[in-house]
C-alpha positions as CSV (number, residue, x, y, z in Angstrom):
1,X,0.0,0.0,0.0
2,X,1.3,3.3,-1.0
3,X,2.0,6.0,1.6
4,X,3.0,9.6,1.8
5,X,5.8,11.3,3.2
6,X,5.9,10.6,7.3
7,X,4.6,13.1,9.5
8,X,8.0,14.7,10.1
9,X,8.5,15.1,6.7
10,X,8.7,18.6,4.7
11,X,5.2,18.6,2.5
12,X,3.3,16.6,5.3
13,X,0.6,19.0,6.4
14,X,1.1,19.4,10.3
15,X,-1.1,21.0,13.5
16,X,1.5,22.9,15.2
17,X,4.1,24.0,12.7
18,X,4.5,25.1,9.2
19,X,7.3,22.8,7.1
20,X,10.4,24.2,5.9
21,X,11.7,23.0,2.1
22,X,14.2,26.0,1.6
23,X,18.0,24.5,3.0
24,X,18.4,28.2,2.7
25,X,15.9,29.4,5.0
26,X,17.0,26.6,6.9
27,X,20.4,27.8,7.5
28,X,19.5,31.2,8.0
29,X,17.2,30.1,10.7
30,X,20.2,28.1,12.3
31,X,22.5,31.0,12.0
32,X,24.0,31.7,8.6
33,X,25.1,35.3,7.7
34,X,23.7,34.5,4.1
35,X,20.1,36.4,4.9
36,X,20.9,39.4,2.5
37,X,20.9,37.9,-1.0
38,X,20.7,34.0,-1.0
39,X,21.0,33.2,-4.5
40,X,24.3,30.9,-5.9
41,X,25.9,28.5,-4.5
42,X,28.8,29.4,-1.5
43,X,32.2,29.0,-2.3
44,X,33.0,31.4,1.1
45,X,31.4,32.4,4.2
46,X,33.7,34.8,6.4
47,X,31.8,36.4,9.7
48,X,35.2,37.7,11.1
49,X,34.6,35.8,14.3
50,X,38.2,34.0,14.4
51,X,40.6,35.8,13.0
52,X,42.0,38.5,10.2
53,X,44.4,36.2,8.3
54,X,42.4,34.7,5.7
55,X,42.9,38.1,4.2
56,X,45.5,40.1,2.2
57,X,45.8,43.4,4.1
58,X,46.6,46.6,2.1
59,X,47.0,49.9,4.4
60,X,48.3,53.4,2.8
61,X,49.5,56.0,5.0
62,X,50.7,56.1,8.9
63,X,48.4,53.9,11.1
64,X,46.1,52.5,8.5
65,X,45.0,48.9,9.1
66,X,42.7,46.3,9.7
67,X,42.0,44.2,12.8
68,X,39.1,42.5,14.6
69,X,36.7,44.2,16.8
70,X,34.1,43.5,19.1
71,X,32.8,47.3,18.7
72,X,30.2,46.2,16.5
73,X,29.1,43.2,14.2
74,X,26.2,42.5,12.2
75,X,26.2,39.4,12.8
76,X,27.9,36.9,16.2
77,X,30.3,39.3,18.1
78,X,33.0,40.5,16.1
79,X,34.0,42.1,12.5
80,X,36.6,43.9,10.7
81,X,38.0,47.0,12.1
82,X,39.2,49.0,9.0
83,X,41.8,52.1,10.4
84,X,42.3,54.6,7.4
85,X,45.5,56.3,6.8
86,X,46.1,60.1,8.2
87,X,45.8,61.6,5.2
88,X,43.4,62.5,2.1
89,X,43.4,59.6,-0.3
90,X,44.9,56.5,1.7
91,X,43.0,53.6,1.2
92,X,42.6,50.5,3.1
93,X,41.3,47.4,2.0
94,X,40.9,43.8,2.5
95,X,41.5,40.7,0.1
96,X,40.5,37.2,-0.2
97,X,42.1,34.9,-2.5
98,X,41.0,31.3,-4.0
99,X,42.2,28.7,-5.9
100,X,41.3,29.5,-9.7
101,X,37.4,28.0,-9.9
102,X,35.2,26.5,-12.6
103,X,34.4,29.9,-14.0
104,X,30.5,30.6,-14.4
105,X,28.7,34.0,-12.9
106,X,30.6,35.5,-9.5
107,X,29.0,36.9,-6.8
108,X,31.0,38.9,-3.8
109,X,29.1,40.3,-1.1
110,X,30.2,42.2,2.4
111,X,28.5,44.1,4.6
112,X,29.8,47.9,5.6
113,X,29.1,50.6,8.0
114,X,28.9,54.3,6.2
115,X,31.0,57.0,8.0
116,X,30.7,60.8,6.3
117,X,34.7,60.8,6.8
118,X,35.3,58.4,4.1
119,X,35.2,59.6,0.8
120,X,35.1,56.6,-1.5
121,X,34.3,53.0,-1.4
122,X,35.3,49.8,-3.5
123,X,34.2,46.3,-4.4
124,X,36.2,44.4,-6.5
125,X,36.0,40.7,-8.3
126,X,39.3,40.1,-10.1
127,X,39.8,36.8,-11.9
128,X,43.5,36.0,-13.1
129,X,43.8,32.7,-15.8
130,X,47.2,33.2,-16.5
131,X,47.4,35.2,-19.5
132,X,45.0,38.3,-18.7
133,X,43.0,39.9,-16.2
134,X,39.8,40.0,-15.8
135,X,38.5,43.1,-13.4
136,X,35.0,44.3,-12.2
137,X,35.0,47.0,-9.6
138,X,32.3,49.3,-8.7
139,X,32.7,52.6,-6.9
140,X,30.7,54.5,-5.0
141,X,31.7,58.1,-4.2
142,X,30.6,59.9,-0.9
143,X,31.4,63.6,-2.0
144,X,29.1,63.0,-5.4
145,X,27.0,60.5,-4.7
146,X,27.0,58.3,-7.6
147,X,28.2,54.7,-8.4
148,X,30.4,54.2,-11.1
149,X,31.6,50.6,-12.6
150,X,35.2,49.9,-14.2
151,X,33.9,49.6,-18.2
152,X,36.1,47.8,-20.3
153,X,38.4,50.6,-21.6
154,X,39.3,50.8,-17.8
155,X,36.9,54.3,-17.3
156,X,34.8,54.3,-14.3
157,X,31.4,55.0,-15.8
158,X,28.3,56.7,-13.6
159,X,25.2,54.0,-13.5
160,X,23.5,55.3,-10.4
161,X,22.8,59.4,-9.1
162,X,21.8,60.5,-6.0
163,X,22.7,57.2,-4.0
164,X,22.1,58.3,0.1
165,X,23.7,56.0,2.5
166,X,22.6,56.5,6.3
167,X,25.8,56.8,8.4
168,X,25.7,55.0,11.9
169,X,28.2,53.1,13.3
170,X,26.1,50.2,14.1
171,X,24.3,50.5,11.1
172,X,25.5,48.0,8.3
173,X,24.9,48.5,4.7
174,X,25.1,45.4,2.3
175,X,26.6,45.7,-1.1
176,X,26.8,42.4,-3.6
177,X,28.2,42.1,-6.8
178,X,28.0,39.6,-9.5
179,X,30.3,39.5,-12.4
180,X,29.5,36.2,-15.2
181,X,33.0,35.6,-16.6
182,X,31.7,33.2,-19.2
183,X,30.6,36.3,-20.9
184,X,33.4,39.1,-19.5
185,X,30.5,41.0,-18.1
186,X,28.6,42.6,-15.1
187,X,25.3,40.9,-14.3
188,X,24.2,43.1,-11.5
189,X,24.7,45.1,-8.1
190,X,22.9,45.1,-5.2
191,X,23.6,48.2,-2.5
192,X,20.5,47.5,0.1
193,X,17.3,47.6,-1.4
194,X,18.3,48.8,-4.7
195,X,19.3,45.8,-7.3
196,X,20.8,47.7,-10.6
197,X,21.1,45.7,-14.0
198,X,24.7,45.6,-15.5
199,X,24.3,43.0,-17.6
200,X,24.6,45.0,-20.5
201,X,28.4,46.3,-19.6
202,X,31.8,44.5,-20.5
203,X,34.6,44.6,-17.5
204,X,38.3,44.9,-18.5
205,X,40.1,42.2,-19.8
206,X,43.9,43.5,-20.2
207,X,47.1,41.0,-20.7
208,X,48.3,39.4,-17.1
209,X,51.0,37.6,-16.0
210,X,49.8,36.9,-12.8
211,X,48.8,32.8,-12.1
212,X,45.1,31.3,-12.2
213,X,42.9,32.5,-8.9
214,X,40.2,34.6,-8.0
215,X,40.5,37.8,-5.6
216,X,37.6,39.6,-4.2
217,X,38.5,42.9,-2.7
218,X,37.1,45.5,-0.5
219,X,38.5,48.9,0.1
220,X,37.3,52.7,1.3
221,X,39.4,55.6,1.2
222,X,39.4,58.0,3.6
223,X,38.6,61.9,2.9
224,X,40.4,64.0,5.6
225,X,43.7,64.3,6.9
226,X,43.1,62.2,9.8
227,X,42.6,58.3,11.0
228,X,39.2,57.2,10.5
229,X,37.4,54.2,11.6
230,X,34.8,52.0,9.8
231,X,33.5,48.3,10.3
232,X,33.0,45.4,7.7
233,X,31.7,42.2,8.4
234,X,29.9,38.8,7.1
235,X,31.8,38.4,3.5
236,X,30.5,35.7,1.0
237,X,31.8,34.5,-2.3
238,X,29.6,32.9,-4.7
239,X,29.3,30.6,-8.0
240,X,26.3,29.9,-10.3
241,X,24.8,32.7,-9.8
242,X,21.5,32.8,-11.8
């Protein structure tokens, strides 16, 4: 005699609870950072509750740098402390490397806070195969308020006016963008609610020397003569990205 799925099971109508079918919900529910955008599949999940090495550091200027903090998080207890340099200009910025993957669409996503002393912020998918470069970056700009992406004569083009970020410390933006190298081009960015399509602009592709991986970079660049202080935290790196 044929039976349906046990009463535990996820279809099976129930009397006190509702049944779960998204693994994605799922997770979420059981503590994942992935809540913002949840498509792809996860090549990366980085909460900054351990520790800073997994990343490259890059720091201009005296006392810029990046450590962990327990100052604020979006998620768990902890995330990345990012000190600016003292002066106009120096940028900071964070890295992750990885092994050189089976290339479809890319998807890198971080969450920030906004501070008015910053002048300029930076996402960046890089993918090297050993004979060029292939480089999205998008740009947003405090002092103008427009974001830009990295076209592929290497000319940061404007896509998006009148972008207004809210600036609290404990306040964390998200920003997430996708990049298909199958096709050298953007697919889209996502800065909070706003999802822009991209999909119609070619990144830079320019000769390379540099061996097969994939980099995904943050960075912010501070606008006054002085060392300022902003927060990062729960970085993912996707593939498949529809």
């Amino acid at each position: 005699m044929p039976h349906g799925n046990w009463d535990y099971g996820s279809y099976t109508p129930k009397k006190t609870i509702a049944g779960l079918a998204d693994m994605g919900e799922l997770a979420v529910r059981l503590g994942s950072p992935d809540t913002f955008d949840r498509r792809g599949d996860v090549m990366l999940v980085d909460d900054f509750e351990d520790n800073i090495n997994k990343w490259v550091i890059g720091a201009a200027g005296v006392g810029g740098g990046v450590a962990l903090s327990n100052d604020y998080a979006r998620n768990g207890s902890r995330c990345a402390k990012i000190t600016s340099g003292d002066a106009i200009g120096n940028t900071t910025s964070i890295t992750r490397h990885m092994p050189y993957p089976v290339i479809s669409r890319i998807g890198f996503e971080i969450s920030f806070t906004y501070h008015a002393h910053f002048n300029l912020w930076g996402w960046y998918v890089n993918l090297y195969d050993g004979v060029n470069s292939h480089t999205a970056n998008i740009k947003y700009a405090d002092a103008t308020q427009l974001l830009t992406y990295y076209n592929s004569a290497g000319a940061d083009i404007t896509f998006a006016t009148a972008v207004v970020l809210y600036a609290g410390t404990a306040l964390f933006h998200t920003a997430k963008l996708v990049v298909d190298f199958t096709t050298d081009k953007y697919v889209r960015f996502i800065l909070d609610d706003k999802e822009y399509d991209l999909s119609s602009y070619a990144i830079k592709v320019g000769a390379s020397a540099n061996q097969p991986l994939l980099s995904a970079v943050y960075a912010v660049a501070t606008g006054t003569n002085e060392n300022n202080i902003c927060y990062a935290d729960d970085a993912i790196i996707t593939q498949n990205e529809p």
